[in-house]
N, C-alpha and C positions, 0 to 999 in steps of 0.2 A: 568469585566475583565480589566486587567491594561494591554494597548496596547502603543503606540507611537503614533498609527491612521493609517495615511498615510505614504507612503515612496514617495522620489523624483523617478519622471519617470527617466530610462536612457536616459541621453541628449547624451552617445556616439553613433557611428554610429554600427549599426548591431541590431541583433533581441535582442529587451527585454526578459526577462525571463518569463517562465510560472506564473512561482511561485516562489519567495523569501524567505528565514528568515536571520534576521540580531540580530546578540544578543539574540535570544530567551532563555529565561531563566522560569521555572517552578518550584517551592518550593511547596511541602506537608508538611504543618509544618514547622518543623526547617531544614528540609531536602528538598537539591537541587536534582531535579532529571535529569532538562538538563539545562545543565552549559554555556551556553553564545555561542549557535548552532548558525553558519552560512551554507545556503546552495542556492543553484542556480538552479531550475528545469528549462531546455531548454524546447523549444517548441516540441511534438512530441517525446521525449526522456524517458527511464526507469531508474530511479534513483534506487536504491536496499538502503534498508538502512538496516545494517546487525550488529550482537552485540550480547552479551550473553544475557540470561532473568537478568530481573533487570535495562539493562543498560539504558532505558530512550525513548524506541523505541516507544513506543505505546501512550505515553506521549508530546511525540512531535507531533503523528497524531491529536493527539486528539487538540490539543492548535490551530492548524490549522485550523479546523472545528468550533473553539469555545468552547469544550468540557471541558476546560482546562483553569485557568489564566494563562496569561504569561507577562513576559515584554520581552523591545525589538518589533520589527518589523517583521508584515508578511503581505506581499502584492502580488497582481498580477502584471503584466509587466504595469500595467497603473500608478501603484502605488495605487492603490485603496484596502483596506481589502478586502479579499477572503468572497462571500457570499454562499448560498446556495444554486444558478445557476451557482457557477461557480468551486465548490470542492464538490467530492461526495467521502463518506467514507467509506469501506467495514471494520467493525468493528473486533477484534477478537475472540470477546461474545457478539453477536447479541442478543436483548431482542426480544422476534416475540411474540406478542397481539394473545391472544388466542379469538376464534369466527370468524378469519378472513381466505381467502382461499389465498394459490399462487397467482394468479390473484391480486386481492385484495391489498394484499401488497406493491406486485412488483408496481402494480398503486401507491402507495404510491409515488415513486421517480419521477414521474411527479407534485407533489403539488408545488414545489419551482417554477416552471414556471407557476401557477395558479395567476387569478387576486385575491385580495381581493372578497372573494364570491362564485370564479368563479367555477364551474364544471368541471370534466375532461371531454375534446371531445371525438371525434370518432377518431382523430391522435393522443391523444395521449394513449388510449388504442389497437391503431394500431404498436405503438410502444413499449408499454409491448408486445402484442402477438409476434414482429419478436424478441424481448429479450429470452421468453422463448421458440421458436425454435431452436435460435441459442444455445442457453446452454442445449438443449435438455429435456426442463422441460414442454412443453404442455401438457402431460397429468396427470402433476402435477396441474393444472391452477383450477381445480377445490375442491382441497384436501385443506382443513384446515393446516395451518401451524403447528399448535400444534400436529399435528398426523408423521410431517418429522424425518426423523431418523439427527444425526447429520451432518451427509456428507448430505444429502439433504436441510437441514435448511439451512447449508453454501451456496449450489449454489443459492439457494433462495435470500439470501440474497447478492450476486455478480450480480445476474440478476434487484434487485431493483437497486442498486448504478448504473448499465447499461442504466435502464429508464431512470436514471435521465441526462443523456446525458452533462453533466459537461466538461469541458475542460481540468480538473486534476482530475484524481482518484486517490485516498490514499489508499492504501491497507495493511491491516494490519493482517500479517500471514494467509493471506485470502485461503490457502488450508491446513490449519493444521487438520482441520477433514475430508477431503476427502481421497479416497485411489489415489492410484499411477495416474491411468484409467483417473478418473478425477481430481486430479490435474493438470495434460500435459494440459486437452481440457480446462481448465479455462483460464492457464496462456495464451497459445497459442491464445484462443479467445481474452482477453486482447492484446495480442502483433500484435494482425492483426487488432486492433480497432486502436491502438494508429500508427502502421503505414498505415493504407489507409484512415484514420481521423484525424490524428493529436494530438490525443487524448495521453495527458501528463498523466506519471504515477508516484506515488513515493510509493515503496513498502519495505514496514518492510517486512525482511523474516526469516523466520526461517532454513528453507534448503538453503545451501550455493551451494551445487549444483545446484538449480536452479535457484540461483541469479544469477551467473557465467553464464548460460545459455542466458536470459533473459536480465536482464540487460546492460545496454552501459556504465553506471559507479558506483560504489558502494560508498558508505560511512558506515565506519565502527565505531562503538560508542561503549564506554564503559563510566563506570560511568557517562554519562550524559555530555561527552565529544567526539569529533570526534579527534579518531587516528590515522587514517588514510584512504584517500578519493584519487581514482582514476581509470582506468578501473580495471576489474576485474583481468587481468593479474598482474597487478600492488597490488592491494590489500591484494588478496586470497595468502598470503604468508605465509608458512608453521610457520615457528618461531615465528610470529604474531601472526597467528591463534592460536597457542598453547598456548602464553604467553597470549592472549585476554580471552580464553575460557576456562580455565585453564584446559587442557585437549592432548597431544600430538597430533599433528594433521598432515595427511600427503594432500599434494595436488598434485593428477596424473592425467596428460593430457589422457583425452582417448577418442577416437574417434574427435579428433581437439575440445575438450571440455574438461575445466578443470570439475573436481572434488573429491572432500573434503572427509576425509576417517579419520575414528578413526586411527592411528600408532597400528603397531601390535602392542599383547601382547606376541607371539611367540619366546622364544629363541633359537636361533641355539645353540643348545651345539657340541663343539668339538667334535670331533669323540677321544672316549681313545686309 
Protein backbone atom coordinates (compact mmCIF):
# COMPACT_ATOMS: atom_id res chain seq x y z
CA UNK A 1 0.00 0.00 0.00
CA UNK A 2 1.50 3.42 -1.07
CA UNK A 3 0.92 5.67 2.27
CA UNK A 4 2.79 8.91 3.31
CA UNK A 5 3.12 6.85 6.96
CA UNK A 6 2.66 9.28 9.43
CA UNK A 7 1.07 12.73 9.63
CA UNK A 8 2.27 15.58 12.10
CA UNK A 9 0.31 15.58 15.43
CA UNK A 10 -1.84 18.97 15.73
CA UNK A 11 0.66 21.26 17.58
CA UNK A 12 -2.65 23.90 17.76
CA UNK A 13 -4.61 24.15 20.85
CA UNK A 14 -7.99 22.15 21.01
CA UNK A 15 -8.84 18.43 20.47
CA UNK A 16 -7.09 16.53 17.61
CA UNK A 17 -9.05 14.74 15.38
CA UNK A 18 -10.43 11.22 15.50
CA UNK A 19 -9.51 10.38 12.40
CA UNK A 20 -7.85 12.26 9.29
CA UNK A 21 -7.44 11.94 5.44
CA UNK A 22 -5.18 14.48 3.53
CA UNK A 23 -4.86 13.95 -0.26
CA UNK A 24 -6.27 10.44 -0.36
CA UNK A 25 -6.27 9.35 -3.70
CA UNK A 26 -7.20 5.60 -5.06
CA UNK A 27 -6.67 4.56 -8.80
CA UNK A 28 -8.19 0.99 -10.25
CA UNK A 29 -6.22 1.08 -13.31
CA UNK A 30 -6.17 3.92 -15.30
CA UNK A 31 -9.22 5.16 -13.39
CA UNK A 32 -9.21 7.55 -10.39
CA UNK A 33 -11.82 6.70 -8.12
CA UNK A 34 -11.25 9.31 -5.20
CA UNK A 35 -9.64 12.21 -6.29
CA UNK A 36 -7.33 13.99 -3.61
CA UNK A 37 -10.22 13.54 -0.38
CA UNK A 38 -9.65 15.59 2.66
CA UNK A 39 -11.63 15.09 5.75
CA UNK A 40 -11.62 15.62 9.54
CA UNK A 41 -13.63 13.17 11.95
CA UNK A 42 -14.07 14.99 15.42
CA UNK A 43 -14.10 13.12 18.41
CA UNK A 44 -17.59 11.63 19.33
CA UNK A 45 -19.00 12.95 16.09
CA UNK A 46 -21.17 11.38 12.90
CA UNK A 47 -19.77 12.24 9.81
CA UNK A 48 -22.39 10.93 6.88
CA UNK A 49 -20.60 10.57 3.72
CA UNK A 50 -23.33 10.69 1.04
CA UNK A 51 -23.11 10.56 -3.18
CA UNK A 52 -24.51 8.59 -5.92
CA UNK A 53 -23.46 4.77 -6.61
CA UNK A 54 -20.25 4.93 -8.37
CA UNK A 55 -18.97 8.12 -6.76
CA UNK A 56 -15.97 6.76 -4.52
CA UNK A 57 -17.89 6.09 -1.13
CA UNK A 58 -17.02 2.67 -0.21
CA UNK A 59 -13.64 3.11 -1.87
CA UNK A 60 -12.46 5.62 0.53
CA UNK A 61 -13.80 3.13 3.66
CA UNK A 62 -12.16 0.65 2.43
CA UNK A 63 -8.29 2.65 1.97
CA UNK A 64 -9.08 3.43 5.64
CA UNK A 65 -9.03 0.08 6.99
CA UNK A 66 -6.26 -1.05 4.40
CA UNK A 67 -8.55 -2.70 2.17
CA UNK A 68 -7.44 -0.36 -0.51
CA UNK A 69 -4.05 1.35 -2.10
CA UNK A 70 -4.06 4.76 -1.65
CA UNK A 71 -1.73 7.76 -1.61
CA UNK A 72 -1.90 10.73 0.57
CA UNK A 73 -2.44 10.57 4.34
CA UNK A 74 -4.62 8.74 6.89
CA UNK A 75 -4.07 9.02 10.51
CA UNK A 76 -5.52 9.06 14.06
CA UNK A 77 -5.20 12.49 16.27
CA UNK A 78 -1.63 11.12 17.39
CA UNK A 79 -0.64 11.07 13.85
CA UNK A 80 -0.06 7.52 13.80
CA UNK A 81 -1.79 5.13 10.84
CA UNK A 82 -5.26 3.70 11.92
CA UNK A 83 -4.81 -0.15 12.92
CA UNK A 84 -7.06 -2.73 13.68
CA UNK A 85 -7.78 -1.69 17.44
CA UNK A 86 -8.43 1.41 16.60
CA UNK A 87 -11.12 1.33 13.07
CA UNK A 88 -13.73 -1.15 12.90
CA UNK A 89 -15.50 -1.64 9.53
CA UNK A 90 -19.18 -2.58 8.82
CA UNK A 91 -18.59 -3.63 5.13
CA UNK A 92 -21.42 -3.42 2.49
CA UNK A 93 -21.05 -7.23 1.16
CA UNK A 94 -19.87 -9.03 4.18
CA UNK A 95 -18.25 -12.51 3.19
CA UNK A 96 -19.58 -14.70 6.50
CA UNK A 97 -17.30 -18.32 6.59
CA UNK A 98 -19.66 -20.97 6.47
CA UNK A 99 -19.26 -23.76 9.52
CA UNK A 100 -19.36 -21.03 12.05
CA UNK A 101 -22.33 -19.85 14.45
CA UNK A 102 -23.34 -15.87 15.44
CA UNK A 103 -21.53 -16.42 18.55
CA UNK A 104 -18.59 -17.39 16.89
CA UNK A 105 -18.01 -14.75 14.52
CA UNK A 106 -19.25 -11.75 16.31
CA UNK A 107 -16.07 -13.40 18.69
CA UNK A 108 -14.19 -12.63 15.80
CA UNK A 109 -14.04 -8.63 16.34
CA UNK A 110 -12.20 -9.31 19.63
CA UNK A 111 -9.03 -10.97 17.86
CA UNK A 112 -7.31 -7.31 17.18
CA UNK A 113 -7.04 -7.03 20.89
CA UNK A 114 -5.59 -10.73 21.24
CA UNK A 115 -1.81 -11.27 22.07
CA UNK A 116 0.29 -13.11 19.50
CA UNK A 117 -1.16 -16.75 20.55
CA UNK A 118 -3.45 -15.47 22.93
CA UNK A 119 -7.20 -16.86 23.44
CA UNK A 120 -10.25 -15.04 23.76
CA UNK A 121 -11.25 -14.76 27.72
CA UNK A 122 -14.15 -14.79 29.63
CA UNK A 123 -14.49 -10.59 29.14
CA UNK A 124 -14.20 -10.73 26.25
CA UNK A 125 -16.89 -13.14 25.10
CA UNK A 126 -18.81 -11.29 27.94
CA UNK A 127 -18.68 -8.64 25.72
CA UNK A 128 -20.11 -10.31 22.46
CA UNK A 129 -22.85 -11.73 24.70
CA UNK A 130 -23.97 -7.78 25.95
CA UNK A 131 -23.42 -7.04 21.67
CA UNK A 132 -25.91 -9.52 20.85
CA UNK A 133 -28.44 -8.36 23.52
CA UNK A 134 -28.34 -5.01 22.71
CA UNK A 135 -28.95 -5.68 18.81
CA UNK A 136 -31.28 -8.08 19.89
CA UNK A 137 -29.59 -11.11 18.34
CA UNK A 138 -29.11 -13.80 21.33
CA UNK A 139 -31.03 -16.25 20.11
CA UNK A 140 -29.34 -16.08 17.09
CA UNK A 141 -25.92 -16.87 19.18
CA UNK A 142 -26.18 -20.37 18.34
CA UNK A 143 -27.39 -20.51 14.42
CA UNK A 144 -24.72 -20.91 11.91
CA UNK A 145 -24.29 -17.76 9.94
CA UNK A 146 -24.74 -19.31 6.63
CA UNK A 147 -28.44 -20.32 7.45
CA UNK A 148 -29.21 -15.94 8.22
CA UNK A 149 -31.57 -14.41 5.75
CA UNK A 150 -29.91 -11.03 4.47
CA UNK A 151 -31.41 -8.42 7.03
CA UNK A 152 -29.92 -10.82 9.66
CA UNK A 153 -26.34 -11.46 8.26
CA UNK A 154 -26.25 -7.54 8.18
CA UNK A 155 -27.00 -7.15 12.09
CA UNK A 156 -24.67 -9.87 12.44
CA UNK A 157 -22.26 -8.33 11.08
CA UNK A 158 -22.79 -4.54 12.81
CA UNK A 159 -22.75 -6.57 16.25
CA UNK A 160 -19.01 -8.04 15.30
CA UNK A 161 -17.60 -4.41 14.22
CA UNK A 162 -19.59 -3.55 17.98
CA UNK A 163 -17.17 -6.39 19.73
CA UNK A 164 -14.59 -5.07 18.42
CA UNK A 165 -14.87 -1.85 20.48
CA UNK A 166 -12.75 0.50 18.20
CA UNK A 167 -12.83 4.29 18.63
CA UNK A 168 -14.09 4.96 14.93
CA UNK A 169 -16.64 2.80 13.18
CA UNK A 170 -16.76 3.00 9.32
CA UNK A 171 -20.02 2.12 8.17
CA UNK A 172 -20.78 1.39 4.96
CA UNK A 173 -24.50 1.34 3.75
CA UNK A 174 -24.70 -0.73 6.84
CA UNK A 175 -28.81 -1.10 6.79
CA UNK A 176 -29.32 -1.46 3.07
CA UNK A 177 -30.64 -5.05 3.68
CA UNK A 178 -32.55 -4.46 6.80
CA UNK A 179 -36.18 -3.26 6.62
CA UNK A 180 -37.39 -0.05 8.23
CA UNK A 181 -37.91 -1.80 12.10
CA UNK A 182 -34.37 -2.37 12.06
CA UNK A 183 -32.75 0.01 10.34
CA UNK A 184 -34.10 2.80 13.18
CA UNK A 185 -32.75 0.14 16.27
CA UNK A 186 -29.20 -0.23 14.34
CA UNK A 187 -28.59 3.46 13.58
CA UNK A 188 -30.06 4.54 17.03
CA UNK A 189 -27.92 1.80 18.88
CA UNK A 190 -24.84 3.40 16.87
CA UNK A 191 -25.93 6.94 17.88
CA UNK A 192 -26.22 6.10 21.69
CA UNK A 193 -22.75 4.23 21.62
CA UNK A 194 -20.92 7.06 19.92
CA UNK A 195 -22.79 9.49 22.46
CA UNK A 196 -22.49 7.90 26.09
CA UNK A 197 -18.86 6.40 24.55
CA UNK A 198 -17.45 8.72 22.55
CA UNK A 199 -17.50 6.38 19.92
CA UNK A 200 -16.45 8.25 16.47
CA UNK A 201 -18.52 7.21 13.40
CA UNK A 202 -18.09 7.89 9.70
CA UNK A 203 -20.87 6.59 7.59
CA UNK A 204 -21.37 6.05 3.81
CA UNK A 205 -25.16 6.27 3.42
CA UNK A 206 -27.37 5.48 1.18
CA UNK A 207 -30.78 7.03 2.63
CA UNK A 208 -30.40 10.75 2.68
CA UNK A 209 -33.00 10.74 5.10
CA UNK A 210 -31.41 9.17 7.56
CA UNK A 211 -28.26 10.80 7.23
CA UNK A 212 -30.06 14.17 7.75
CA UNK A 213 -31.34 12.40 10.86
CA UNK A 214 -28.27 11.05 12.29
CA UNK A 215 -25.54 12.79 11.22
CA UNK A 216 -23.94 16.35 12.67
CA UNK A 217 -22.16 16.90 9.25
CA UNK A 218 -22.36 15.42 5.98
CA UNK A 219 -19.87 15.32 3.19
CA UNK A 220 -21.30 14.94 -0.12
CA UNK A 221 -18.94 13.21 -3.05
CA UNK A 222 -19.30 12.74 -6.56
CA UNK A 223 -16.84 11.42 -8.98
CA UNK A 224 -14.44 10.76 -6.41
CA UNK A 225 -14.55 14.36 -5.46
CA UNK A 226 -16.20 16.19 -2.37
CA UNK A 227 -18.75 18.89 -3.48
CA UNK A 228 -19.92 19.98 -0.95
CA UNK A 229 -19.38 19.26 2.99
CA UNK A 230 -21.42 20.88 5.85
CA UNK A 231 -24.30 20.21 8.42
CA UNK A 232 -26.98 18.76 6.86
CA UNK A 233 -29.09 21.76 6.67
CA UNK A 234 -26.43 23.28 4.64
CA UNK A 235 -25.89 20.17 2.26
CA UNK A 236 -29.15 18.37 1.59
CA UNK A 237 -29.99 21.17 -1.01
CA UNK A 238 -32.67 20.49 -3.32
CA UNK A 239 -30.75 21.78 -6.80
CA UNK A 240 -27.69 19.92 -5.48
CA UNK A 241 -29.16 16.95 -4.83
CA UNK A 242 -30.69 16.89 -8.07
CA UNK A 243 -27.73 18.02 -10.27
CA UNK A 244 -25.53 15.29 -7.92
CA UNK A 245 -28.00 12.33 -8.41
CA UNK A 246 -29.10 13.08 -11.58
CA UNK A 247 -32.68 12.77 -10.57
CA UNK A 248 -35.10 15.90 -9.35
CA UNK A 249 -35.01 15.92 -5.87
CA UNK A 250 -37.32 17.80 -3.39
CA UNK A 251 -36.07 18.36 0.46
CA UNK A 252 -39.25 18.89 3.10
CA UNK A 253 -38.88 19.64 6.66
CA UNK A 254 -41.12 17.41 8.45
CA UNK A 255 -41.68 16.82 11.82
CA UNK A 256 -38.25 19.37 12.64
CA UNK A 257 -36.43 16.87 10.33
CA UNK A 258 -35.40 17.20 6.96
CA UNK A 259 -36.30 14.85 4.32
CA UNK A 260 -35.39 13.72 0.75
CA UNK A 261 -38.24 12.80 -1.72
CA UNK A 262 -38.19 12.02 -5.44
CA UNK A 263 -40.07 15.63 -7.18
CA UNK A 264 -43.34 14.80 -8.33
CA UNK A 265 -44.18 13.26 -11.48
CA UNK A 266 -47.80 14.85 -11.32
CA UNK A 267 -49.05 17.65 -13.48
CA UNK A 268 -51.56 19.89 -12.62
CA UNK A 269 -53.42 20.58 -15.71
CA UNK A 270 -55.39 23.76 -15.94
CA UNK A 271 -58.78 23.52 -15.44
CA UNK A 272 -60.41 24.18 -19.70
Amino acid sequence: MSTTGQLEAPSQAGEAPALSCHGVRVSFRDHEVVCGVDLELDPGEWLGIIGPNGAGKSTLLRSIVGLADYSGAIALGDGQAPGAADVALVPQFPVLPKGMTVAEYVLLGRTAHLGWLARESQADRQIVSSVLHRLALTAFADRFVSTLSGGEAQQVVVARALAQQCPVLLLDEPTSALDVGHQVSVLELVDDLRRTEGLSVLAAMHDLSAAARFADRLILIDHGRIVAQGTPAEVLNADLLSAVYGTPLTVQPIDGELVVLPASRRHDKEPS
